[in-house]
C-alpha positions in Angstrom: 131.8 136.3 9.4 131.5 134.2 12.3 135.3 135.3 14.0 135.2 133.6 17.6 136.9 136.9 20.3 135.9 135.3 23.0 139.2 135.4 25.5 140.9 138.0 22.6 141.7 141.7 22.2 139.7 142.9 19.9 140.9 146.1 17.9 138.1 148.5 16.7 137.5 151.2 14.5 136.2 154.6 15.7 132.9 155.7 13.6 129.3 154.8 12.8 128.1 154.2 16.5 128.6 155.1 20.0 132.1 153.8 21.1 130.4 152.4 24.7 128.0 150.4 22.2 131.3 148.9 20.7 132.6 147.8 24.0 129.3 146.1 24.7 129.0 144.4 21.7 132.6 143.2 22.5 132.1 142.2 25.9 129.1 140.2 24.8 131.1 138.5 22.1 133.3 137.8 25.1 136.4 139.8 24.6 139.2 140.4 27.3 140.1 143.7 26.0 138.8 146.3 23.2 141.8 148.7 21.3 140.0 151.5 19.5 142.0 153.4 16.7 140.2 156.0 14.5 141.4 155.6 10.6 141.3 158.1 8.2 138.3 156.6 6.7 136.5 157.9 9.7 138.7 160.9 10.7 139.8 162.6 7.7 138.3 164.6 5.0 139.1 164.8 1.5 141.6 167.4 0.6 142.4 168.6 3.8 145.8 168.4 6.0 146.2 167.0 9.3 146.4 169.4 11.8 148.2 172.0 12.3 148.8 172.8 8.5 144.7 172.1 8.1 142.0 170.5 10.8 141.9 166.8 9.8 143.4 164.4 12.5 147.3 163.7 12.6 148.1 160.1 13.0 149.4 160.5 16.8 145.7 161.4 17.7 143.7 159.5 20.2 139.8 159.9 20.8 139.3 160.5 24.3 135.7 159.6 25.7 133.5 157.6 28.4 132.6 153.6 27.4 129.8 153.3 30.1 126.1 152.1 28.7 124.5 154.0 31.3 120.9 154.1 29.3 120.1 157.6 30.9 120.8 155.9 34.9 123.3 159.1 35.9 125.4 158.2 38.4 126.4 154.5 38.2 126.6 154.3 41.6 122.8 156.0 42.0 120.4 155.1 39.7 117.7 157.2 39.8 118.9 159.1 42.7 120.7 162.3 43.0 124.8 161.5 44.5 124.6 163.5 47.2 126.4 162.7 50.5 123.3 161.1 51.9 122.8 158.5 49.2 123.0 154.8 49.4 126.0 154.1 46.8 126.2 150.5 45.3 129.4 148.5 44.9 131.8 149.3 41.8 131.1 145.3 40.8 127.0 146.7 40.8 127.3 150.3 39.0 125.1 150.3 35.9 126.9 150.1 32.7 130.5 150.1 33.7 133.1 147.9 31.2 134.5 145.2 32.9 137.1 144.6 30.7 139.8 147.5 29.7 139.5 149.8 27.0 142.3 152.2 25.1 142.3 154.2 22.1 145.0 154.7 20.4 146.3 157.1 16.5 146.5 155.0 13.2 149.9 155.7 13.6 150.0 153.0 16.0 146.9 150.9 14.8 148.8 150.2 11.9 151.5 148.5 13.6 149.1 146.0 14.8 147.0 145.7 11.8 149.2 145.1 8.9 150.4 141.6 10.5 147.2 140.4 11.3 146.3 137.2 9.7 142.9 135.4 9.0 140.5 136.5 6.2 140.3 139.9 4.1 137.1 141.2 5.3 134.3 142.2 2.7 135.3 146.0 1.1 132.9 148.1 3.2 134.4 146.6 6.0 138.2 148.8 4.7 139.2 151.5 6.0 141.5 153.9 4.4 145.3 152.9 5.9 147.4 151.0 3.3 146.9 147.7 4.5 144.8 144.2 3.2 142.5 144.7 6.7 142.4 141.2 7.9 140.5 139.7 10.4 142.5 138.1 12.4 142.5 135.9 15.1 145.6 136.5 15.4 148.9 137.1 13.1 150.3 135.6 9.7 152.9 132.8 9.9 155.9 134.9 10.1 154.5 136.7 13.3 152.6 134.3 14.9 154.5 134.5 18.2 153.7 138.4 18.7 151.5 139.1 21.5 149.2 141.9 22.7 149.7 143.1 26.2 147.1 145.7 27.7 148.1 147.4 30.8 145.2 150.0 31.7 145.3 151.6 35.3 142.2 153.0 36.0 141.3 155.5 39.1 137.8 154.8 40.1 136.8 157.5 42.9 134.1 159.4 44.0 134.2 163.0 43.8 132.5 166.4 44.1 131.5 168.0 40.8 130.4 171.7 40.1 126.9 172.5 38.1 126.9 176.3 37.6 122.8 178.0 37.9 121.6 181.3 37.0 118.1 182.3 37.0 116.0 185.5 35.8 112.9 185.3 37.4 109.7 185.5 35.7 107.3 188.2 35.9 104.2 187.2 35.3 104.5 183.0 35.1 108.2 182.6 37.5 106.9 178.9 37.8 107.4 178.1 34.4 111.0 177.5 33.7 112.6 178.0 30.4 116.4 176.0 30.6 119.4 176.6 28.3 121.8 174.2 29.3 125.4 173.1 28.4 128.6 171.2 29.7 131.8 173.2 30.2 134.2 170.3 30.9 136.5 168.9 28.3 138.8 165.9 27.3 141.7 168.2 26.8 141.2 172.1 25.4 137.7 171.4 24.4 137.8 174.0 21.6 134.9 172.5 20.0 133.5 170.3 22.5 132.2 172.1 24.3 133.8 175.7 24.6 131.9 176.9 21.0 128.6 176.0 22.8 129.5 177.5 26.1 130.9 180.5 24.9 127.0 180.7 23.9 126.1 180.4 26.6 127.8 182.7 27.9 126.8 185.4 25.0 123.2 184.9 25.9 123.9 185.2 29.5 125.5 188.6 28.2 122.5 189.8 26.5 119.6 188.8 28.9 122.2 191.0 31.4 121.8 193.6 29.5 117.9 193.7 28.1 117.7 193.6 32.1 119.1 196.9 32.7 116.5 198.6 30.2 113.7 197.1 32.7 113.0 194.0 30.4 112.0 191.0 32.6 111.0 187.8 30.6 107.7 186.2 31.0 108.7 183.2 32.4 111.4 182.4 34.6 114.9 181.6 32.6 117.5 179.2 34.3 121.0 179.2 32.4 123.3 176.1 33.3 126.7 175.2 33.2 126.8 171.4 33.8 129.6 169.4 35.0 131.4 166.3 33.9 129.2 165.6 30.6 132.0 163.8 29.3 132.0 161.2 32.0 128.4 160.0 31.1 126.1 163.3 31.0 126.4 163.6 34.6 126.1 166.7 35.9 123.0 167.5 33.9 121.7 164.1 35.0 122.2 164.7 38.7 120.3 168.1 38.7 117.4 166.8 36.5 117.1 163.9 39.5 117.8 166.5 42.3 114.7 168.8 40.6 112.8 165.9 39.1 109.3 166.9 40.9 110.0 170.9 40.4 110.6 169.8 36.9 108.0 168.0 36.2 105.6 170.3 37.2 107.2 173.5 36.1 109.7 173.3 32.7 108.3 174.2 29.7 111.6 173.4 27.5 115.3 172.5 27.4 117.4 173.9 24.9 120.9 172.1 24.2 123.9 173.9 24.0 127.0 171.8 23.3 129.4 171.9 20.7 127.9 174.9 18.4 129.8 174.0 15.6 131.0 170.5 13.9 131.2 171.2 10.0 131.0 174.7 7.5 128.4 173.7 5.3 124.4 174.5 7.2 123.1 174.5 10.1 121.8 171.4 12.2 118.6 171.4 14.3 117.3 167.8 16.2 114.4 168.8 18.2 110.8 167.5 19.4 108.1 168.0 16.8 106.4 171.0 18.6 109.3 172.8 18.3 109.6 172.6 14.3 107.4 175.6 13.5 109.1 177.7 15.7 112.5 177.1 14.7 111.6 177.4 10.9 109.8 181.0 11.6 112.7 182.1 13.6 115.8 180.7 11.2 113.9 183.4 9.0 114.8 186.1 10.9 118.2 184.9 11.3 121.0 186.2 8.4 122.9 183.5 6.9 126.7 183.5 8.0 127.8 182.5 4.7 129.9 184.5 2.4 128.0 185.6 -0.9 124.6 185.2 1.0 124.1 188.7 2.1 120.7 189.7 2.2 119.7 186.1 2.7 118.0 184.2 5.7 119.6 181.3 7.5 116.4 179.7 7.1 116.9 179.9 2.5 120.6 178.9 3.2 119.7 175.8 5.2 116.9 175.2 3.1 118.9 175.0 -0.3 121.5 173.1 1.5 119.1 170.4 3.2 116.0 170.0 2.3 113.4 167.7 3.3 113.0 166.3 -0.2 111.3 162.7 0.9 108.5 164.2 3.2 108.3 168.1 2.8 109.5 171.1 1.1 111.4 172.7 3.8 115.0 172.0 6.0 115.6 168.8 7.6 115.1 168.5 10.8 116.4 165.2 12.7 115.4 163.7 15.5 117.0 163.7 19.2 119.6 160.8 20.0 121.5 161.2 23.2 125.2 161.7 23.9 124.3 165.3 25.5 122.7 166.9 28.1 118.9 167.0 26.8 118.5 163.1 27.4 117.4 163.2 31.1 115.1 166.1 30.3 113.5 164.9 27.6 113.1 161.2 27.6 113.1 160.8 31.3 111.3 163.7 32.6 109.5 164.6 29.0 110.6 168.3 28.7 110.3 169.4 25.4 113.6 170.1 23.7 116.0 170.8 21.1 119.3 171.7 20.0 121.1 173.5 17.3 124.6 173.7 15.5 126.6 174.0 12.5 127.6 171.3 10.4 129.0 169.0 7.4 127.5 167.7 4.3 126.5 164.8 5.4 126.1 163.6 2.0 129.7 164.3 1.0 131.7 164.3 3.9 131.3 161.1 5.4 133.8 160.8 8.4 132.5 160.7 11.7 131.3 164.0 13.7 134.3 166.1 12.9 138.4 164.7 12.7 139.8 166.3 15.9 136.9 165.4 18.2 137.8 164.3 21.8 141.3 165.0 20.4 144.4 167.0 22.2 144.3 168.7 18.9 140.6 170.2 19.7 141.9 173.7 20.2 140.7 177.5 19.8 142.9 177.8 17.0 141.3 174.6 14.9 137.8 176.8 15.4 139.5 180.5 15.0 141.8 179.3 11.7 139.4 177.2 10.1 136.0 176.0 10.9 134.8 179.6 11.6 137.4 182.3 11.1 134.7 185.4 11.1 132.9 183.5 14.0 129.1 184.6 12.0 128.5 180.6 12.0 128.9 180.6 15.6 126.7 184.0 16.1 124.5 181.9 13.6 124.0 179.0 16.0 123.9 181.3 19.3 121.1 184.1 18.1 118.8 180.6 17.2 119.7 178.9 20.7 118.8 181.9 22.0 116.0 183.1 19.8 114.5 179.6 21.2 114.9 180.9 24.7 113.8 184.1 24.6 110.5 183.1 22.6 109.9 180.2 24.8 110.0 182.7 28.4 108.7 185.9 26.5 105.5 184.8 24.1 102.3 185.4 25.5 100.7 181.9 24.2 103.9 179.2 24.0 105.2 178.6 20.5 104.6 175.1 20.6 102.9 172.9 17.8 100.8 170.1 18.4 99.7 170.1 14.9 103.5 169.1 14.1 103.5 166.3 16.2 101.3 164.9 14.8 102.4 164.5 11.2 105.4 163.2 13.0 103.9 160.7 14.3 101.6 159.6 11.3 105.5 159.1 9.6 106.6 157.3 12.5 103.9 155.0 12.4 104.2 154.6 8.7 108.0 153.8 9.2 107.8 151.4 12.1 104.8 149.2 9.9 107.5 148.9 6.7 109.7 147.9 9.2 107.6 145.2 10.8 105.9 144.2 7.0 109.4 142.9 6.1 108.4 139.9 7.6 104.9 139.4 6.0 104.2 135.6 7.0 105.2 136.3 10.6 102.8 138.9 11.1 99.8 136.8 9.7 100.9 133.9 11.5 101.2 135.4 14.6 98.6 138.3 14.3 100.4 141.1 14.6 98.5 144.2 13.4 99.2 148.0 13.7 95.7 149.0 13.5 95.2 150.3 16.8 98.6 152.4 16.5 97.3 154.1 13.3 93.5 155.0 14.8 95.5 156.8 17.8 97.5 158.4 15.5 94.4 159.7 13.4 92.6 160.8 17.1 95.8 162.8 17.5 95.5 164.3 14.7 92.3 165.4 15.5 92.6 166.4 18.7 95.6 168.7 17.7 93.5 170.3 14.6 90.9 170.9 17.1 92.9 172.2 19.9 94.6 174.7 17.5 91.5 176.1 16.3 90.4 176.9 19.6 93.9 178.8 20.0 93.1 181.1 17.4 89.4 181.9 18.7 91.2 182.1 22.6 90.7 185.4 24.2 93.6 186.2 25.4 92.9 188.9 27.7 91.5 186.8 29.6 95.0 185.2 31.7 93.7 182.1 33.1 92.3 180.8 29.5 95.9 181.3 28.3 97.4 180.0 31.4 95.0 176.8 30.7 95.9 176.4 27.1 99.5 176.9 27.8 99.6 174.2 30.2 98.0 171.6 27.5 100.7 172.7 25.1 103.6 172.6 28.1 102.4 169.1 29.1 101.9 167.5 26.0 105.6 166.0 25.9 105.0 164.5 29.1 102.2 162.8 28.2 104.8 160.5 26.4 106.5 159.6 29.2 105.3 155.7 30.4 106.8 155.9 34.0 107.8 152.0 33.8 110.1 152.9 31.0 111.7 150.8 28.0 112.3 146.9 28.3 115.9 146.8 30.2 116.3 150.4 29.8 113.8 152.1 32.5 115.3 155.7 32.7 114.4 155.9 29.2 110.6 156.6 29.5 109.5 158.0 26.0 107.8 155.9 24.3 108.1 158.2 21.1 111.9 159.0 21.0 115.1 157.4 22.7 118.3 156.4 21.4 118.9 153.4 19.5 119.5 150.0 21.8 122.8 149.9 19.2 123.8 153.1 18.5 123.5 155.6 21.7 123.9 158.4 19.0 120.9 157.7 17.0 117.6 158.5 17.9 114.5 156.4 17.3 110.7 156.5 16.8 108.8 154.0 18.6 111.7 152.3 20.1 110.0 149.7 22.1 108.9 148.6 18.8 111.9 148.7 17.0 113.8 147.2 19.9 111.1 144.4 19.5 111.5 143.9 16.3 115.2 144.2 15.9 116.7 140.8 14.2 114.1 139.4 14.8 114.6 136.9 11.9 117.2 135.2 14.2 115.1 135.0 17.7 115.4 131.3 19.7 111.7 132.1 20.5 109.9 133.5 17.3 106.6 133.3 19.2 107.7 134.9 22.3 109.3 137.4 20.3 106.0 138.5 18.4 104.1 138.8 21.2 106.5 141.2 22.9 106.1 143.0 19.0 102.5 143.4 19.9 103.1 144.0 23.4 104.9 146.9 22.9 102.4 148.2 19.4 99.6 148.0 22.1 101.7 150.3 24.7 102.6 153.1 21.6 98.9 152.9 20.6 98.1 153.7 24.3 100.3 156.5 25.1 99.4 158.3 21.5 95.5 157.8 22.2 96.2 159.4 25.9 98.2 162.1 25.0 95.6 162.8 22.5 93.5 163.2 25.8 95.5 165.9 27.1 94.8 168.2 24.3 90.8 168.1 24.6 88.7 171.1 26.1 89.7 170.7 30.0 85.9 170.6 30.8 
């Protein structure tokens, strides 16, 4: 639409993407100041009132929540480095991924004071949200309020300050140096009855149980370390410090991370992203699980999820999506490559399409929104918390780890497929400039092989014998890491997967192959076509590496 911000506010809708992704876009487009308002067409469900006479969000409410483009750094003052007192601390003018322009959210109630004067075109119709206005553009007002003015006072208090991570362990008995890790935030924007007090009040229920199985002499296999991480909402934090702090015990010794945030954000199925290896295992135990849903007695969360989301366009079973960021799993799994997952309840995403859920981040996120509405029997939430913790106790307890390599690598046969359709949107290019994905698809394929052949020696393994399992444990424990490419992505070098990590536009979304896709990403409109293609093939050849090494990893040790 070509709208020249530069020395403008800009005003924003809530929704789609990460709201630190929209601040960047705006300071690129060189803004002076960003207002973000969430509309209905985001925010509010069909049908349903605005809190408190239902759980949509009033007009008066403001999302709450960090802008930084952080890219997995922790700390914006220590990169890469645990903050603790000893640490070399940058500038505030040098911290990674702070705004340097001022930010403020404010209700549609508001918003539409400002929007239904603004002047310039009517945008196209997707472009509409759902307030009773025409939606323009903008710069600036029509005639008859050209003189009106926006004024942005923001008063920010940059400090530095202590924060609190909370650890329990329960040492292993027979592997304590392989660390199993259920982790989730416990602070808040304001009451936090969603986000996160559902998922640390599962936390907290597991805690409970593993207390318990203790005092009938149970001791898990492998050591498990619970965590209550600190200031999340500020940028993952807490979680991000700790994973730097332990980065080399880490490393060497964690097995898997599972999530625990928000355990509930719709009342339609449940919601698993996790790393392929874990798929198997989260299928086989959603089938022990009982559906939480009324008239489904008798049946298994894994047939409810099933007949609510299947995996039509690749497989006959329930979706399960890949990891983004925006929690406390991204250090540990694209930085340190720990395998991991998370789980919740949710919407149906194919016919309620706000954003996440209408009070989030809101002053109207309460214990009452959950206890009224979204979960009045609380089964959803015992739903979510016996799989979190079903993941746990399987990962620390099973002799051999329930981890599929065969599952990878169907994943990353897709991924491949996917990336190529991407790439062959631009046929001539790719002749032109030679681009081929040939070496990508023959890792893939010795993957594939190696995983087949690794499994089949797991079902011929004698396992009374403890080292073999100890030695084909470690293959299946290390495979995420072999992933990892320590030099990271182009500009973003805490994120080191080269399989998953959020999108460069969307912080939310994860992505396969992202130094690919990052490559290839409008690529239609580069200055430097050539220069651009080469970086394309650049980054095919690194993918085609690390696939063809971790392949490696899973052959006989000797």
């Amino acid at each position: 639409m070509r709208i020249n911000v530069t020395g403008k506010i800009a005003i924003v809708r809530y929704g789609k993407i990460f709201r630190g992704n929209k601040v960047k876009n705006a300071m690129l487009a060189g803004a002076t100041g960003i207002i973000m308002f969430s509309d209905p067409a985001d925010y509010s469900a069909a049908g349903v009132k605005p809190y408190p006479d239902g759980w949509n969000l009033p007009g008066g409410g403001a999302q709450r929540g960090n802008v930084l483009n952080l890219n997995g750094a922790g700390d914006p003052l220590t990169p890469g480095y645990p903050a603790k007192e000893y640490t070399y601390r940058s500038s505030l003018d040098d911290g990674v991924g702070l705004p340097n322009i001022p930010v403020h959210p404010i209700g549609y109630n508001d918003a539409i004071h400002l929007l239904k004067n603004m002047g310039g075109q009517i945008p196209p119709n997707n472009w509409k949200g759902a307030l009773n206005i025409s939606y323009r553009i903008g710069p600036g007002f029509t005639e008859d309020f050209k003189n009106q003015k926006v004024r942005m006072n923001i008063h920010t208090n940059n400090q530095v300050t202590r924060i609190y991570n909370v650890i329990g362990r329960i040492r292993g008995a027979l592997e304590p140096d392989r660390y199993v890790i259920l982790g989730g935030h416990r602070d808040a924007w304001v009451f936090g009855g969603i986000d996160p007090m559902s998922g640390a009040a599962v936390v907290h229920e597991t805690v409970r149980a593993a207390g318990r199985m203790l005092s009938k002499g149970w001791r898990p296999r492998r050591t498990i370390i619970f965590a209550s991480w600190d200031a999340e909402e500020f940028g993952l934090l807490g979680s991000t410090e700790w994973a730097e702090d332990n980065a080399k015990l880490l490393q060497e010794r964690a097995v898997a991370y599972i999530n625990a945030d928000s355990a509930i954000e719709g009342m339609y199925t449940l919601r698993v992203d996790c790393t392929p290896s874990l798929h198997t295992m989260v299928y086989d135990l959603t089938k022990q699980v009982a559906s939480p849903e009324e008239g489904e007695e008798g049946v298994s969360l894994y047939e409810s999820w099933h007949k609510r989301d299947n995996w039509t366009n690749d497989r006959d079973a329930p979706r399960i999506s890949k990891l983004g960021s925006g929690s406390d799993f991204e250090a540990y799994f694209i930085r340190l490559g720990i395998a991991a997952g998370r789980a919740r309840y949710t919407k149906n995403k194919k016919t309620e399409r706000y954003s996440s859920y209408p009070v989030y981040h809101s002053v109207y996120e309460t214990f009452e929104i959950v206890e009224r509405f979204y979960d009045p029997s609380f089964r959803r939430l015992r739903a979510v918390a016996q799989v979190r913790g079903g993941l746990i106790f399987l990962l620390a307890d099973s002799q051999l780890l329930p981890l599929d390599a065969n599952q990878y690598a169907v994943s990353l046969r897709k991924y491949a497929q996917s990336i190529t359709q991407l790439a062959q949107v631009h046929p001539e290019e790719m002749k032109m400039y030679e681009v081929s994905f040939d070496s990508l698809f023959s890792a893939v394929e010795n993957f594939t092989v190696a995983s087949r052949e690794f499994h089949k020696r797991l079902e011929n393994l004698n396992r009374a014998d403890p080292l073999q399992v100890r030695i084909m444990n470690d293959q299946l424990m290390y495979l995420e890491r072999a992933f990892i490419d320590p030099l990271g992505l182009p500009g973003r070098p805490f994120y080191r997967h080269v399989i998953f990590a959020p999108s460069s536009h969307n912080k939310y979304a994860g992505e396969s192959f992202p130094g690919i896709y990052d490559a290839l990403f409008d690529i239609e409109n580069s200055a430097d076509p050539e220069k651009a293609w080469e970086e394309v093939k650049r980054q095919i050849s690194i993918a085609a590496f690390t696939v063809h090494a971790a392949a490696m990893t899973l052959t006989p040790p000797a």
